[in-house]
C-alpha positions in Angstrom: 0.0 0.0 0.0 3.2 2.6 -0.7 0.8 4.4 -3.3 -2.0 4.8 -0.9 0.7 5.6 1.7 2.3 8.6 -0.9 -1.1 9.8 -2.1 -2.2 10.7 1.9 1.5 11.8 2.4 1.1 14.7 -0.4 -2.1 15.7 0.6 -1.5 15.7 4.4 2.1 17.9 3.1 -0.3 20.2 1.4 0.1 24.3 2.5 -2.6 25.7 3.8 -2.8 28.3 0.8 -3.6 25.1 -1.2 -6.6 24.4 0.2 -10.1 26.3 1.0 -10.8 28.1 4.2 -13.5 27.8 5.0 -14.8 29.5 8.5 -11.6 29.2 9.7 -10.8 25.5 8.6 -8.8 24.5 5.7 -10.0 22.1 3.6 -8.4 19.7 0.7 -11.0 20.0 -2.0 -12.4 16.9 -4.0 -10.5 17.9 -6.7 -7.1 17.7 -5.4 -7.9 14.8 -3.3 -8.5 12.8 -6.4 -5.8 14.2 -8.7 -3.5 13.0 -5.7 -4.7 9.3 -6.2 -4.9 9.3 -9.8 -1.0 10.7 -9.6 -0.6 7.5 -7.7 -2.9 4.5 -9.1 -3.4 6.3 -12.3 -5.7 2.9 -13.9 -5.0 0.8 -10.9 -7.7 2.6 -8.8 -11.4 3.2 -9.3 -13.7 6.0 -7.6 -17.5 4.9 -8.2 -20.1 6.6 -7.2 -24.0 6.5 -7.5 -26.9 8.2 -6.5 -28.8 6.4 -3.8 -31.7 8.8 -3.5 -32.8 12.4 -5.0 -36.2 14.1 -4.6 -37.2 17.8 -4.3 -35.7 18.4 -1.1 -32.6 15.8 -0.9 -29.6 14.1 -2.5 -27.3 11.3 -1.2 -24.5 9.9 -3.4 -22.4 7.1 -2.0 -18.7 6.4 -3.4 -16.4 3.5 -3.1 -12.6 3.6 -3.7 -11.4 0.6 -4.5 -7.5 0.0 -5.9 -5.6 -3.4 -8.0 -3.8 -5.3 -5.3 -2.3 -9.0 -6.1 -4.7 -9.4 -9.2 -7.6 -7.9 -8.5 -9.6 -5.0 -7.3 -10.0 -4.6 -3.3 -12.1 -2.0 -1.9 -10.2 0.6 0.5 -13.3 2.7 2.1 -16.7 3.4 0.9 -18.9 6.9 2.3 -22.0 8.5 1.5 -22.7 12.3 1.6 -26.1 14.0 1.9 -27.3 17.3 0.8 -30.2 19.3 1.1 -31.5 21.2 -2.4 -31.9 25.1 -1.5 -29.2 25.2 1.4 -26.4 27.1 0.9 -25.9 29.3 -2.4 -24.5 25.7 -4.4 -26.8 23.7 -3.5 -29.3 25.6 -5.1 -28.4 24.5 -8.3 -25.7 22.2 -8.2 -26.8 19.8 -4.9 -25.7 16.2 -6.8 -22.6 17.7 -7.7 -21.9 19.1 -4.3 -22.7 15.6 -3.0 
């Protein structure tokens, strides 16, 4: 696991002016977070993701990392996020994104 191990060594090595304040916190965005792993797996991991449930009001996306170890693909964490359509100014428009 030295690729997993290097990916979480850049991004815990980021600066803080790489990364989004936000109230006072500083974030690593989605973004970098995955550019980080692809730099590492490049084909030899896979983020999925899929929508579990949207209506009106909500949105929940769950994701699974997995990554090619000794001939085949083994998962390495799995999360789901939920957001609420109308809170905050990007969910307004952009809630399964955001998710």
């Amino acid at each position: 696991m030295d690729k997993l191990n290097n990916a979480m060594k850049d991004i815990a090595n980021l600066k803080n002016e790489d990364k989004v304040n936000i109230k006072g916190k500083f974030y690593t965005t989605v973004d970098t977070r995955v550019h980080a792993f692809r730099k590492h797996f490049g084909v030899d991991g896979c983020i999925t993701t899929n929508i579990a449930f949207q209506d009106d009001t909500q949105v929940v996306v769950n994701a699974t990392v997995s990554v090619y170890v000794d001939g085949e693909m083994r998962v390495i964490g799995t999360d789901s996020a939920e957001e609420f359509r109308g809170d905050g100014f990007i969910n307004k428009t952009s809630a399964v994104e955001n998710c």
